[in-house]
C-alpha positions in Angstrom: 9.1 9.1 -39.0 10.9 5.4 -39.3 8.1 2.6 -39.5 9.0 -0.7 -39.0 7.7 -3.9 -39.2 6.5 -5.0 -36.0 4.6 -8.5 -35.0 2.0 -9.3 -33.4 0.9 -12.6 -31.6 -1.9 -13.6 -30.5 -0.7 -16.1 -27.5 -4.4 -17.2 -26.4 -7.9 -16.1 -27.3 -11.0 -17.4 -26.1 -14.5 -15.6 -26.5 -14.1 -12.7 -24.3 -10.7 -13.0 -23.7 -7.4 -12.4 -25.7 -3.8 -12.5 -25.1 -1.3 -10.1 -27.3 2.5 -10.1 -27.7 3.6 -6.9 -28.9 7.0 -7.2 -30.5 9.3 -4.0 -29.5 6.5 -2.4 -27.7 6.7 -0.1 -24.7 4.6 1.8 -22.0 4.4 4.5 -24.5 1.7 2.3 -26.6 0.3 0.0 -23.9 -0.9 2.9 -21.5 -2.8 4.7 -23.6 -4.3 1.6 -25.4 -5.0 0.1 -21.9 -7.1 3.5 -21.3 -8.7 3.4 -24.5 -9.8 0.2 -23.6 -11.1 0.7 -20.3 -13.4 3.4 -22.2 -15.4 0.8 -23.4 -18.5 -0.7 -21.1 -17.8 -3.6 -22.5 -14.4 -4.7 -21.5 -14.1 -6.1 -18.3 -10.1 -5.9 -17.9 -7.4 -4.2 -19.9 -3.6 -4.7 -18.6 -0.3 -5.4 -20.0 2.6 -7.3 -18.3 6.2 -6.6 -19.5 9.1 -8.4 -17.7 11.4 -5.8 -18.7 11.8 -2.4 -20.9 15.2 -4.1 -22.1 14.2 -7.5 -23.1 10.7 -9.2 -23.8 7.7 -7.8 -25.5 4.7 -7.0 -23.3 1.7 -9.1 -23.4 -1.5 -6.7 -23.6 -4.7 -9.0 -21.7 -8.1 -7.9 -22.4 -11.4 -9.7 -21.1 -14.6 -8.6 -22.1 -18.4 -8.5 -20.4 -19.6 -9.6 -23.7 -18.1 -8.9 -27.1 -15.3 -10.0 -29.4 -12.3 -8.8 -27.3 -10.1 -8.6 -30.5 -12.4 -5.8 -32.2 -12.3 -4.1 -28.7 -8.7 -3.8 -29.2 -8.2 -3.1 -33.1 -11.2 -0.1 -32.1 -9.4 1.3 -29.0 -6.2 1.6 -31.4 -8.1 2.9 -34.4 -9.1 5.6 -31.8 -6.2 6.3 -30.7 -4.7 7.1 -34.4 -7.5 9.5 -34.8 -6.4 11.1 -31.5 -2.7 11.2 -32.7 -3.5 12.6 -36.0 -5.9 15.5 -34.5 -3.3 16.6 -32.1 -0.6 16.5 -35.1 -2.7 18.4 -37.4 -3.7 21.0 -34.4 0.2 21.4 -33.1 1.2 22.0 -36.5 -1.3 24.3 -37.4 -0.3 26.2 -33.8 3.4 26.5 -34.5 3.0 28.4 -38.0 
């Protein structure tokens, strides 16, 4: 798998609130972080806007009932990596 360096930007933050740019970012990331997200009691809202799946990066929004909105979103994806890497490990381990 090809990793590459990809940037993030955080375009406003507040308290409960934060505003991420996701450099070359797509639905397949955003949705299932957006879900993640809305797992959590704690956040309030979790949406993305893109202007288009040619040009622009999406900007992921996430405001929170109480809580650091930036941990809510470096948790959701830390979750979401454990997901991945189960369902690797359990395909794999089906196909043999």
């Amino acid at each position: 798998m090809h990793e590459e360096n990809k940037k993030i930007k955080i375009i406003e933050r507040t308290e409960h609130m934060v505003k991420i740019e996701l450099e070359g970012e797509d639905h397949t990331l955003l949705v299932p972080l957006t879900s993640k997200l809305l797992e959590n009691e704690k956040v309030a809202i979790a949406t993305y806007s893109m202007k288009s799946t040619l040009r622009g990066n999406p900007v992921l929004y996430v405001k929170m009932r109480e809580g650091d909105p930036l941990e809510a979103v470096i948790s959701a994806a830390s979750s979401l990596v454990s997901e991945f890497e189960e369902f690797e490990s359990r395909y794999k381990a089906a196909i043999v």
